[in-house]
Steps between C-alpha positions, in 0.01 A plus 500: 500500500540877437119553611398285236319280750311065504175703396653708184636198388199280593326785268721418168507079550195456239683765289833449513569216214278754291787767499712406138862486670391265709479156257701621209623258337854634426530707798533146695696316263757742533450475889522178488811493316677618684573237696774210444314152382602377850242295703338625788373265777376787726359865334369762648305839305495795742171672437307265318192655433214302275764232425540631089873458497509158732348297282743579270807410742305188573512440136825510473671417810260358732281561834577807703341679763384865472477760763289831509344681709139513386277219568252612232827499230562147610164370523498530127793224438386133413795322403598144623857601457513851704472534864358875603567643847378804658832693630738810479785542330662678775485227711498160272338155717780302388842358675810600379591374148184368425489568083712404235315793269330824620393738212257826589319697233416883499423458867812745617324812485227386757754388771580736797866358540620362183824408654336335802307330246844355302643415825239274578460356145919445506477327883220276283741395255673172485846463428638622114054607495349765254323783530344661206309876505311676252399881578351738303698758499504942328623472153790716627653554823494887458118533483442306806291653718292642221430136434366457867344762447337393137340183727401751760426223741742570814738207358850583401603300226885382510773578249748283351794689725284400814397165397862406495582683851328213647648236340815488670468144660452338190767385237521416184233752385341498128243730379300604211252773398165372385271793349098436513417707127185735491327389810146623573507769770115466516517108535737552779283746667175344450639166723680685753341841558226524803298794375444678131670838700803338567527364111360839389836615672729287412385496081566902592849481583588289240370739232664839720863278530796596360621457148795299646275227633290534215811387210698226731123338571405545119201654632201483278167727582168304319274692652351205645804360659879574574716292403878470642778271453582364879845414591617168728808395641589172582750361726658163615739424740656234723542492898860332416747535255475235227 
């Protein structure tokens, strides 16, 4: 996945539910929203990770089964009601129309073929099925690659305009704009970063970037943190028209 490979993730499993976007509260009732109050017999979350956002589905609309790549991600879910399995995106271990409800979150930006990736996740889908996406995405489409390069971790993070590009199989499409307010650049870095250089770095560019960047993020500079508003869109869509 873009070079990000099992051991970088293996790295951030004991850290990952520690990073604040991760569990907030509003962030996945929005998410979670999102979808019709339909029930599901047969869900599937594509890139599952620690399990934070399963339990909630569970919750709400059942057991489901959770893929992800990592082992060490994985080996952190202990829920009755979710069912984790080690696998690709690119290349799903299901039969055809196997899932009435697929949703993904912020895991676009790691995959090598995004549109191989919705290929397989549409094959998975049962007849009239969901598929709901979150992504992080630049708070503006013009400042793009300065955003990529903000992260500074090889990873090019998708726009709205190409988000949509590969959503052509799917009908029906709804979306909405959730914004995570004054997030904690050093909380984010402290969980995911594998060396204080590479922070050290990163906490650099975001005090050299642009003004731009700075006003559409509401960028505030404590001197012991940054603090950014971070932008999300969400989509839904059917395989069939309804």
């Amino acid at each position: 996945m873009k070079g990000y490979s099992k051991r970088y993730w293996a790295k951030r499993a004991s850290q990952y539910d520690k990073t604040n976007w991760v569990k907030d509260k509003k962030f996945i009732d929005a998410f979670l929203d999102m979808i019709p109050n339909n029930k599901f017999n047969s869900i599937l979350e594509v890139g599952i990770g620690t399990g934070a956002i399963a339990e909630k589905v569970f919750e709400k609309y059942g057991p489901l089964t959770g893929i992800d790549i990592s082992k060490e991600m994985i080996s952190n879910i202990n829920h009755p009601g979710v069912t984790p399995i080690i696998g690709d995106a690119h290349d799903l271990p299901f039969e055809d129309s196997s899932f009435k409800l697929i949703y993904m979150r912020n895991v676009l930006h790691y995959l090598d073929d995004p549109v191989l990736a919705f290929s397989e996740i549409y094959r998975c889908l049962k007849s009239n099925g969901y598929f709901l996406l979150s992504q992080v995405i630049p708070p503006n489409n013009s400042i793009s690659k300065e955003y990529d390069w903000l992260v500074g971790r090889n990873i090019h993070y998708p726009t709205e305009r190409e988000i949509k590009i590969i959503f052509p199989d799917f009908s029906n499409l709804k979306q909405d704009i959730f914004i995570l307010k004054n997030q904690s650049i050093i909380n984010w870095l402290n969980h995911t970063c594998n060396n204080d250089s590479q922070k050290q770095k990163i906490i650099s560019r975001h005090r050299q970037t642009s003004d731009t960047y700075k006003t559409l993020a509401n960028f505030i500079d404590t001197k012991n943190d940054i603090l950014v508003d971070i932008r999300h869109i969400m989509i839904i869509g059917t395989n069939e028209s309804i």
